[in-house]
N, C-alpha and C positions, 0 to 999 in steps of 0.2 A: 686831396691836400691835407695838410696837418700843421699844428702850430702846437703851441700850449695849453689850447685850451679845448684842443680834440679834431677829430677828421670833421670837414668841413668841404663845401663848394660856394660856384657864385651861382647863385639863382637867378640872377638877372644879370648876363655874363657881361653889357656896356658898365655893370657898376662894380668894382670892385669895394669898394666899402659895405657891400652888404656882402654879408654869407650867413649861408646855412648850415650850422653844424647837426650831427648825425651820429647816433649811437643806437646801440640795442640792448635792449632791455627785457628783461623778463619775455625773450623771443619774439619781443616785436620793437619794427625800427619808431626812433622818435626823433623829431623835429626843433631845434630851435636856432629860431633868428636872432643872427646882433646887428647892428644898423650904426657903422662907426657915427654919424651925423644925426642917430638918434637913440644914443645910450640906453634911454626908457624900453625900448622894446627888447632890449634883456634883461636886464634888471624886473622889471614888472610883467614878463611871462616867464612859465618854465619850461619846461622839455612837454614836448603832444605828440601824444601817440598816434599814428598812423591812421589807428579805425577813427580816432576822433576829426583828423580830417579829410576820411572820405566820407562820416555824418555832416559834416562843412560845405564837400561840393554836392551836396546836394540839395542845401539851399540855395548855394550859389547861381547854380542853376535855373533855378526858377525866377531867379531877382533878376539875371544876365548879366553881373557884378565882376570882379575879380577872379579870377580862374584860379585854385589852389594847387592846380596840376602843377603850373605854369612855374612855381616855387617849391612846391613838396614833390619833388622829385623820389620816386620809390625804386625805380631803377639804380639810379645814380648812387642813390644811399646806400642799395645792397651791394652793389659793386664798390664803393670806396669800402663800408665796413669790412666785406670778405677781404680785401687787398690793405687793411690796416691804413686808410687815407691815401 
């Protein structure tokens, strides 16, 4: 999908007020969350690169915490960028 403010999905498909938008950059894809109900988390992160969050799950992991697969979908991104959203 696409809007104005770039190709995007829902990472968590019951919520439609979050998405995840998706771009590539300097040949690697990058991540950023808007959260309509929590403004701050776009405003106060930027765009994350991919390696930096598979450095993530692998803390993740060890803690048994939140899954960043589950959201940063790497699949889904290469396919909406190659298909322009």
């Amino acid at each position: 999908m696409k809007d104005k403010v770039g190709i995007y999905y829902y990472p968590f498909p019951d919520n439609k007020r979050v998405r995840m938008y998706v771009r590539e950059k300097s040949g690697e894809v990058e991540f950023r969350m808007k959260n309509e109900d929590d403004p701050s988390i776009w405003n106060d992160h930027g765009w994350v690169p991919y390696g930096a969050i598979q450095q993530a799950q692998e803390l993740y992991e060890k803690r048994g915490r939140f899954d960043p697969n589950r959201a940063y979908d790497i699949q889904v991104a290469k396919v909406l960028i190659r298909d322009g959203g």
